[in-house]
Backbone bond lengths (Angstrom), bond angles and torsions (degrees), N, CA, C in turn:
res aa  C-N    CA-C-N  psi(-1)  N-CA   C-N-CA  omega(-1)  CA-C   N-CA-C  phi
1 X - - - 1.452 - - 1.529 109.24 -
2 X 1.136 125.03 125.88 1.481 136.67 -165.37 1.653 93.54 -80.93
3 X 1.775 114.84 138.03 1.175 116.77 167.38 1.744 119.88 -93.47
4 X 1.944 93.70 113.86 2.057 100.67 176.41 1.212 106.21 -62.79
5 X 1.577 145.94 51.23 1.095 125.96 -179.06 1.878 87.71 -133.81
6 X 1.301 121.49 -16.86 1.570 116.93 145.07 1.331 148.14 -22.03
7 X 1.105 119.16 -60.99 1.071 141.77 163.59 1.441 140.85 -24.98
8 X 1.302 133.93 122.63 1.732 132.73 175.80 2.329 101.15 -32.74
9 X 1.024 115.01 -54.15 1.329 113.46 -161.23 1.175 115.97 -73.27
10 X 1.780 129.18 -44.49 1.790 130.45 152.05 1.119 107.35 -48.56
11 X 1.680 138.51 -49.30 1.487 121.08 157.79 1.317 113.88 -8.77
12 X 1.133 104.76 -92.85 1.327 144.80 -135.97 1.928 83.80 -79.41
13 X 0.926 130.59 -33.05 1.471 114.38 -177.49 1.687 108.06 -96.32
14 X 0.977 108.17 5.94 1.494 136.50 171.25 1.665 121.18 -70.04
15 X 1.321 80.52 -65.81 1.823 97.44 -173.04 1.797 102.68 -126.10
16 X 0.914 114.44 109.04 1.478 117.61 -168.46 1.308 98.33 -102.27
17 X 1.203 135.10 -46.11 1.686 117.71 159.24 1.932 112.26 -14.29
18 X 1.361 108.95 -65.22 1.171 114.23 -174.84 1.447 129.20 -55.81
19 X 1.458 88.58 -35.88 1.514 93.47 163.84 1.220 127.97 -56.44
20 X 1.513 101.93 -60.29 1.722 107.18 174.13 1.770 113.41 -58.59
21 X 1.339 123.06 -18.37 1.198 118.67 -175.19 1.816 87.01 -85.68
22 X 1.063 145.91 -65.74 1.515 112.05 172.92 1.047 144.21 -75.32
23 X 1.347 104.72 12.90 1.506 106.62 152.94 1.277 133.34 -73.13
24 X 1.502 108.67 -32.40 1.707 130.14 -178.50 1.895 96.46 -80.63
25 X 1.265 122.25 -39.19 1.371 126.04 -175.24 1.832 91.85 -65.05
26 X 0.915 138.75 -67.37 0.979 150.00 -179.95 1.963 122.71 -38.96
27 X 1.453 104.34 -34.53 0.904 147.63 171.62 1.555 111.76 -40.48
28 X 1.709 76.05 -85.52 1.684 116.97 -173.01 1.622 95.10 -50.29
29 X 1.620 122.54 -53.14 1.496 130.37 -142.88 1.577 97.63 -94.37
30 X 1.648 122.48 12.19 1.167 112.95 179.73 1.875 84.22 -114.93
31 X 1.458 122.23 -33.92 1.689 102.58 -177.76 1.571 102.21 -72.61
32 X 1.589 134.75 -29.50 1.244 117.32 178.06 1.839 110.94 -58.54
33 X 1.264 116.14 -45.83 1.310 120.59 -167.48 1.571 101.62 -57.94
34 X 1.647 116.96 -44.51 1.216 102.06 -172.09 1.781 111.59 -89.44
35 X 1.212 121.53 0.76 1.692 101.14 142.42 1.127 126.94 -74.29
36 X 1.174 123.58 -19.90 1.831 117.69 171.51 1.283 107.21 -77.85
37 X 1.246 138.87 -5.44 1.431 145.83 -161.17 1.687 94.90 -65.61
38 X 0.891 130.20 114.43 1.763 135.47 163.85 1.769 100.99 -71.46
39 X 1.503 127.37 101.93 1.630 157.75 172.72 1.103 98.23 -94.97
40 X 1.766 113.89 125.52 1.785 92.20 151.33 1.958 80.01 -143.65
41 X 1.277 105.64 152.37 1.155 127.18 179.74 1.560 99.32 -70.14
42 X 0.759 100.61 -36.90 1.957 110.88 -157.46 1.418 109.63 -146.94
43 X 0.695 115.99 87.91 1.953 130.14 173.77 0.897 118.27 -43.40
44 X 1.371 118.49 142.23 1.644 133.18 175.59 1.426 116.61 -50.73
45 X 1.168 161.47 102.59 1.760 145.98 -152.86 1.491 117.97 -159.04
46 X 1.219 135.67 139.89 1.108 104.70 175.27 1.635 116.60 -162.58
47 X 0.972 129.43 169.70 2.171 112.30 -130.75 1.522 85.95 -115.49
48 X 1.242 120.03 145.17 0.948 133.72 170.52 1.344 109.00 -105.75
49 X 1.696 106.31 116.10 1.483 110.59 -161.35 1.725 103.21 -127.02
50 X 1.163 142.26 132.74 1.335 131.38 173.78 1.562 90.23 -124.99
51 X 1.965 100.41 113.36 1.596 92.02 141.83 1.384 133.68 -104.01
52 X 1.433 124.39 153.95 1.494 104.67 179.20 1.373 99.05 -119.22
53 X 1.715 126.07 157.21 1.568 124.07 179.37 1.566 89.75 -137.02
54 X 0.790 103.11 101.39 2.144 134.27 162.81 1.825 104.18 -79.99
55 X 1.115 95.74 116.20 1.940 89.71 145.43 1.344 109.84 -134.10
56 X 1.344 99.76 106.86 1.740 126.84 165.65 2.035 103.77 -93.50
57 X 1.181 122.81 83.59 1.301 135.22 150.59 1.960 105.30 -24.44
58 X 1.326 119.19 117.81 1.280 119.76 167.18 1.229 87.84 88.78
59 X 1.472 148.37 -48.32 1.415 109.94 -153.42 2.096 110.39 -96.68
60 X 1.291 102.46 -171.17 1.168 111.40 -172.69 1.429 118.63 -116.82
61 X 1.464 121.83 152.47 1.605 118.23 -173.68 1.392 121.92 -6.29
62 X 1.884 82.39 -71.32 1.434 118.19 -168.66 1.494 106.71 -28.07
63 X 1.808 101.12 -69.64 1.346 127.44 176.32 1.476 121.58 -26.51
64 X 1.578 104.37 -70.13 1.670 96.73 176.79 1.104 121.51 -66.31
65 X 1.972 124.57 -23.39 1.300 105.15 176.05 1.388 124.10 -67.82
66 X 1.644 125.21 -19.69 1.403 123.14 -178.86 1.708 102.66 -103.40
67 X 1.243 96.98 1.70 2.158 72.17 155.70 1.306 88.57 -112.62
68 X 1.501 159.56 41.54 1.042 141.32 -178.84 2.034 91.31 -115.61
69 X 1.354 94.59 -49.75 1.351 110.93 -158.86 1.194 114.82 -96.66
């Protein structure tokens, strides 16, 4: 018969100092993590835009966009 007095949880209901000491360790290691946390409100990004300026004399929009494209 295996002894339940093994276990992380009889520990821990055992010695309650310990508990609270990883709870505060635990604590502590979630405000360090979230200052290293890289946040940005608004992300780095940036548009990929092509203009082109044609002068075709006589022709029309239409025109330069389908000999252009």
């Amino acid at each position: 018969m295996a002894n339940h007095s093994d276990g992380w949880i009889p520990f821990f209901a055992r010695h309650k100092v310990a508990a609270n000491l990883l709870m505060i360790l635990m604590i502590m290691g979630g405000v360090f993590a979230l200052e290293k946390l890289n946040v940005q409100f608004f992300p780095n990004f940036s548009l990929d835009i092509v203009r082109v300026s044609v002068i075709w004399p006589g022709a029309s929009a239409e025109d330069v966009e389908t000999g252009l494209t």
